[in-house]
N, C-alpha and C positions, 0 to 999 in steps of 0.2 A: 495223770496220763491224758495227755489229748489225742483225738481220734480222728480219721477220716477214710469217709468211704469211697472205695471207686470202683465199677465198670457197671452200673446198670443200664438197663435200656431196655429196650422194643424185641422181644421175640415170639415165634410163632410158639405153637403147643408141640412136645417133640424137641424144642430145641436145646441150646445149651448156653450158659453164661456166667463169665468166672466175675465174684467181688473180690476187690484187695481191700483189707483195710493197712493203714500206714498208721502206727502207734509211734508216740515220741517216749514213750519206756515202757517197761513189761509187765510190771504185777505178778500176777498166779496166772490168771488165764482170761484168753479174748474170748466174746460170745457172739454167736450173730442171733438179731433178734429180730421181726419183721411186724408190723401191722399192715393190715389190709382194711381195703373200705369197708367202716362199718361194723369191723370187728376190731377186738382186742391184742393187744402185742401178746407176740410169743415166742416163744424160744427156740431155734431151729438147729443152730450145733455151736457146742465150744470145745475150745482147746488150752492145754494147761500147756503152760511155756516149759517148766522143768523136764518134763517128758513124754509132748506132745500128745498124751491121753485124752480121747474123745471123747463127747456125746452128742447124741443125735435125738432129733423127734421122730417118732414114728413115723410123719405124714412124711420126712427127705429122707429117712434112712433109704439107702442102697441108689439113692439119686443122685445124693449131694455130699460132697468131699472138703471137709475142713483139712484146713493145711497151713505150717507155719514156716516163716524163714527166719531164722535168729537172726541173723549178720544183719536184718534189714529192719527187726522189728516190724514185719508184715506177717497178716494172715489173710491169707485166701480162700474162700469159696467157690470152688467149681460147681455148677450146679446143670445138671443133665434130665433131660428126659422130662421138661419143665412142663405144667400144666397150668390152666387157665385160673385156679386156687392157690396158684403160688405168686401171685400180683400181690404187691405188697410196697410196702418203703421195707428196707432195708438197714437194720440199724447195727453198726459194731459198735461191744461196749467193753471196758477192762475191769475186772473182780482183782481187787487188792489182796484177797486172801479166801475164793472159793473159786469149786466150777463147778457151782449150782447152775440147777437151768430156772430159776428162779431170778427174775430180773431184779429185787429187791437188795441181791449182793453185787449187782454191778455199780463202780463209783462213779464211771466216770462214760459219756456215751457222745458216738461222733452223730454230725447231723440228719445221718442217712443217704440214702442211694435210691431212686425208685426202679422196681422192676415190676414189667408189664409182660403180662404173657397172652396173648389172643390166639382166640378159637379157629 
């Protein structure tokens, strides 16, 4: 499965900003996973293709909304209510057969997105 991410960029603290990622097939389930400067990648939400069942990290729950289109092989992240610790790259990745939030089960991962969030 090859991956690509799109809509980051530049926003204030407060704001809002959706990623698509565009898959060229589906597996079990997409994840979005992000590093930030200086720290360690981690896991922020996935979604299982068979019946769109979530998971979230503590630090996005109730912020940030995973979402999928079948017909398009896309999933989106809206992400709301964005703070200055949510700057990161931004990475979607596809699990052939989990929806661990364990990056270890993802095979395959797109380049990433960078998203900036200032104070």
């Amino acid at each position: 499965v090859q991956l690509q991410a799109f809509g980051g960029g530049l926003v204030q603290a407060g704001g809002s900003l959706r990623l698509s990622c565009a898959a060229s097939g589906r597996g079990y389930a997409i994840g979005w996973f992000r590093q930030g400067p200086g720290k360690e990648r981690e896991f922020v939400a996935n979604i299982r293709w068979s019946d769109g069942s979530t998971r979230y990290a503590n630090s996005v729950k109730a912020r940030f909304t995973i979402s999928r289109v079948n017909a398009k092989n896309t999933v989106d992240l809206a992400m709301n209510g964005l703070k200055p610790e949510d700057t990161a790259i931004y990475y979607c990745a596809a699990s052939l057969n989990s929806n661990s939030d364990k990056s270890r089960w993802y095979q395959s991962w797109g380049p990433g997105t960078q998203v900036t969030v200032s104070s």
